[in-house]
N, C-alpha and C positions, 0 to 999 in steps of 0.2 A: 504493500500500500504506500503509496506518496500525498495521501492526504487523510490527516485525521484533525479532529473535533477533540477539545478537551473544556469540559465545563468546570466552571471556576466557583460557582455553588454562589457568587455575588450576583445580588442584582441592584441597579440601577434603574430608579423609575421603571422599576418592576417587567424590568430586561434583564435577562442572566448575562454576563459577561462570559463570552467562549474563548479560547484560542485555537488557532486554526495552524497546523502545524504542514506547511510545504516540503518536499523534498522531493531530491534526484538522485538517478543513479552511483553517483559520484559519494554520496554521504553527505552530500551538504543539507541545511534543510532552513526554514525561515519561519519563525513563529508570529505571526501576528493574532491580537486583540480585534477582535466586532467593535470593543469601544475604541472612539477617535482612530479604528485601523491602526493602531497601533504596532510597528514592527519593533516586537519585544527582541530578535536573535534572528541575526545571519549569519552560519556557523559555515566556514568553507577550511577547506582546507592547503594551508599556505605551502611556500616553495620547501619547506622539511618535512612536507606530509601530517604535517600537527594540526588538529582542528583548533580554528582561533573566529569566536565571537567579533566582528568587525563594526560594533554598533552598541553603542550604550544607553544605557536603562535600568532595570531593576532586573530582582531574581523572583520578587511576588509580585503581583498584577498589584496588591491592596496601596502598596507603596506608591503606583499612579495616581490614587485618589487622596493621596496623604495631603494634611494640613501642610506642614513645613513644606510637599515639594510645589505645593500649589501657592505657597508664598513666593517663591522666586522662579517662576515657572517657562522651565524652555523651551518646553511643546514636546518632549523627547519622541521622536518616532511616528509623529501624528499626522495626519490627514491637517491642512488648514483650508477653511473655508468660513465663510462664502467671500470670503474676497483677502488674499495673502497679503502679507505685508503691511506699510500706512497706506490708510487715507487723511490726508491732510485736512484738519478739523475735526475729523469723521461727518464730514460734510459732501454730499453728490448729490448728481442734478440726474434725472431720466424724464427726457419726454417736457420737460418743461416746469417737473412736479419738484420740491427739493425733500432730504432725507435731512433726518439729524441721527447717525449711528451713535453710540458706546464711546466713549472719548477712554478706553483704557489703556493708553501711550502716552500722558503730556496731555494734547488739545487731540490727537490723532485717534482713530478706531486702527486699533493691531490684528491684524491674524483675524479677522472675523466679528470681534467684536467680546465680551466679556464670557460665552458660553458659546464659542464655536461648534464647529463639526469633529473637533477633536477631542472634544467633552461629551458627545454621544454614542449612545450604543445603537449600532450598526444591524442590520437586518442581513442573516446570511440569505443569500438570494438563491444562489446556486454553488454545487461544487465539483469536479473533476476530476477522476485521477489517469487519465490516458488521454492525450499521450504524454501531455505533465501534467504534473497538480496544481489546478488553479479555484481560486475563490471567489466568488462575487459578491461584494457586497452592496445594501442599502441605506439611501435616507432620504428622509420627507424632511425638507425645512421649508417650513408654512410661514403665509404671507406673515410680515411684521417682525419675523423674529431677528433679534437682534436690528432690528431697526432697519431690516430690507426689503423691500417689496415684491408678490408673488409667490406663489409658491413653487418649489423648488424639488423635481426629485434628482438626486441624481447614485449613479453606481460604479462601483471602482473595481475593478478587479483587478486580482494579483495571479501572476500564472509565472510558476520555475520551473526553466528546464532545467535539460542535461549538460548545457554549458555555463550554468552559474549564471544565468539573466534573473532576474526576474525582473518582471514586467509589467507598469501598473497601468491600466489604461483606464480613463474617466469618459464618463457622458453624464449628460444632464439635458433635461429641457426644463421648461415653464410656463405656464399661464400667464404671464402678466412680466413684461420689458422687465429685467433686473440685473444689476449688475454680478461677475462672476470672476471668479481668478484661484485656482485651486492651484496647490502643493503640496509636498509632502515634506517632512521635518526632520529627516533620519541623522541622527549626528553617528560619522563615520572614526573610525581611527583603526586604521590597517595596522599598528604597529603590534606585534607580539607579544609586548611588555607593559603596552599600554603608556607607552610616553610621550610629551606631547607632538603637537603636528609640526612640528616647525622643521624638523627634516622631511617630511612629506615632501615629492617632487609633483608640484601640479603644473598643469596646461588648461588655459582653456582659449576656445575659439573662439577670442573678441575681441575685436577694436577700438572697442568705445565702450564706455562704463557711463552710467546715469550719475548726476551731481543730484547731492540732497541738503535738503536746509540743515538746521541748527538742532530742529527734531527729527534726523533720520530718515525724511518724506522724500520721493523724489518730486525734482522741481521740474524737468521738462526739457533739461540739457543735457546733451551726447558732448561726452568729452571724451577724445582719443586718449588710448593710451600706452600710445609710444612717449617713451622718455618719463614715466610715471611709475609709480612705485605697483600703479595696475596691470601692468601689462604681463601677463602672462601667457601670451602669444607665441612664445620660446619656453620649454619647460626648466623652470628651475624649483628650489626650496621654498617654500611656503615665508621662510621666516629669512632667505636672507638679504631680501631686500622691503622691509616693511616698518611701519611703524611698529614699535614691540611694546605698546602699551596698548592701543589700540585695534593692534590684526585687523582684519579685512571684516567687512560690514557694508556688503557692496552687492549692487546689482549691476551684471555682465551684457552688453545686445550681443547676440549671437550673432557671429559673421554667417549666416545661412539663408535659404530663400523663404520666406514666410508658409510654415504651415507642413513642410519638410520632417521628417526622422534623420534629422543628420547626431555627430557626435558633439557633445560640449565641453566634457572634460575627462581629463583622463589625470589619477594622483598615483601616485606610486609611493612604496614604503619599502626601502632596500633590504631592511635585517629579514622581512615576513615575505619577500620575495613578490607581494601582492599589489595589485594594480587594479584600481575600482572605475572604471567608463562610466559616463552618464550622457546618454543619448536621450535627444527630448523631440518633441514635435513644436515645443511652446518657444518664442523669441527671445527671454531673456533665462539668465541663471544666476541665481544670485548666493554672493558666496559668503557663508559665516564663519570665523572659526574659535566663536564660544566665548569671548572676553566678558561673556556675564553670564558666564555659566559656576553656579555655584549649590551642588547638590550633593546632601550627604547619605551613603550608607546606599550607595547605588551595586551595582552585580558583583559579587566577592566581598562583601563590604567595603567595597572602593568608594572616597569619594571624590567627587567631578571638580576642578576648576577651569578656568579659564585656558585656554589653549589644547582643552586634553581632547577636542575634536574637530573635526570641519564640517557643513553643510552645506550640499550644494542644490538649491529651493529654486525646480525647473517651473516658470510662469511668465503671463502677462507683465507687462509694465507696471509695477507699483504705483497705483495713484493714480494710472491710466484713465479711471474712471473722471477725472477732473483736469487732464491732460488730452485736449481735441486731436492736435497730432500724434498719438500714439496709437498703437493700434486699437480698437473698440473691445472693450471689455463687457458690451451690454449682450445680454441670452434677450432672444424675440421669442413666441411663441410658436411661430414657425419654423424654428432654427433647433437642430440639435450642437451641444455645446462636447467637442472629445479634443481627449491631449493625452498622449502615452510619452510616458516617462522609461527608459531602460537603466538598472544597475549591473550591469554587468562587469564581476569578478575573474581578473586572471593571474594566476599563479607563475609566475615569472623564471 
């Protein structure tokens, strides 16, 4: 079997929390959560044959729902929706009509807003185990919530093969103009020992990076980045050319044709042999790597600071929704809304 169901005995608004357990040929395998999709473990195995968890979180699901980790909260592993990143005010205009979202950033709505899609439990929809194992999940985000308009289903699914991908692919539609911009949250650390990213060799395929105000929003500027401490156009070390208090906290334009599966980025970790691709269909990538990440008694009783991982959060234009030139972030009625994301693992 390459897919099994494990119930977790919790419910949530009177939804049991599952975990849905992936795997391949190979022994590798990927545990995600129903709730916020959560991918608890992607276990592969590196260039000495050792299995090594490439993704940090907890070792109980309960610890997702903890007070303390929900005090400083990173999103570890989650689904973000209905709209990634800032809005600037948490303010958007549709059709003429204006919004007031969740101001939980500063002035800004983050990640969706104060009870995202990463705080719900998910509907398993469907599940497969040939010719890989793949899951699908559900959610209804009904008109108003969190301060957005329409109602909203949308579905995700995760499918692993036999070469270490997995592959999440989203659709949604709606009744009623709304805006939309989904991601996924997974913090990566290839290294075997678990030490920070700063020797990580990354690349990604972009020219120009968004400029953001004073609150982290993007403002509407493409600035090249040749001669910038952004450029990662040529692979090198994550940390040896960057601000070191700061790290990167940036969204990437992809050098590609709109609407395309091309590749984004490619990080490498030389002690674990292991090298992580993230091919997307979506136009920007945006790259974290944790400077306010501070969680305790996370998988082994490790705890997390700052640097000990990257994300790289494949989506529309941040803020696009109140950005005319950017691409259009608005779901019609008539439109279905899809974006596939790949992570795919190679043993070097």
């Amino acid at each position: 079997m390459k897919l099994k169901q494990i119930p977790t005995g919790i419910f949530i608004e009177e939804k049991e929390v599952i975990a849905v357990e992936l795997s391949n040929k190979k022994g590798s395998y990927v545990k995600i959560f129903n709730y916020g999709t959560i991918i608890n473990k992607f276990v592969v195995k590196n260039s000495k044959g050792e299995e090594q968890d490439i993704v940090l979180g907890f070792d109980q699901f309960e610890d997702y729902i903890s007070e303390d980790y929900l005090a400083n909260y990173p999103y570890f592993g989650a689904i973000i929706g209905r709209y990634a990143n800032r809005i600037k005010g948490g303010q958007l205009t549709v059709d003429g009509i204006g919004y007031q979202l969740p101001q939980n950033a500063g002035s800004c709505c983050l990640h969706g807003g104060n009870k995202g899609f990463d705080r719900k439990v998910w509907d398993i929809l469907e599940t497969f185990d040939s010719p890989n194992a793949k899951v699908t999940f559900q959610y209804y985000s009904f008109d108003g919530e969190e301060g957005f308009p329409g109602d909203l289903a949308i579905q995700l699914s995760f499918e692993f093969t036999d070469n270490d991908e997995l592959i999440l692919a989203y659709q949604a539609d709606t009744d009623e103009a709304t805006p939309i911009n989904l991601t996924h949250h997974s913090y990566f650390n290839l290294a075997a020992n678990g030490e920070k990213i700063t020797a990580h060799i990354h690349e990604m395929n972009a020219s120009h990076y968004l400029a953001q105000d004073e609150e982290w929003t993007v403002t509407g500027e493409l600035i090249p980045v040749a001669g910038t401490i952004h450029d990662f156009t040529k692979a090198r070390t994550i940390g040896s050319n960057w601000n070191e208090i700061e790290g990167y906290d940036q969204t990437y334009v992809l050098d590609k044709e709109y609407g395309t599966l091309t590749l984004a980025s490619k990080t490498t970790e030389t002690g674990s042999g292991l090298s992580l691709l993230v091919y997307t269909t979506e136009p920007v990538a945006h790259l974290y790597t944790s400077k306010y990440l501070s969680v305790k008694g996370g998988k082994g009783g490790r705890d997390y600071g700052p640097f000990d991982a990257f994300c790289v959060e494949t989506q529309h234009h941040p803020n696009g929704i109140n950005i005319p030139h950017f691409p259009s972030t608005i779901l019609r009625p008539d439109e279905v809304y899809t974006q596939t994301t790949i992570y795919k693992v190679i043993a070097n």
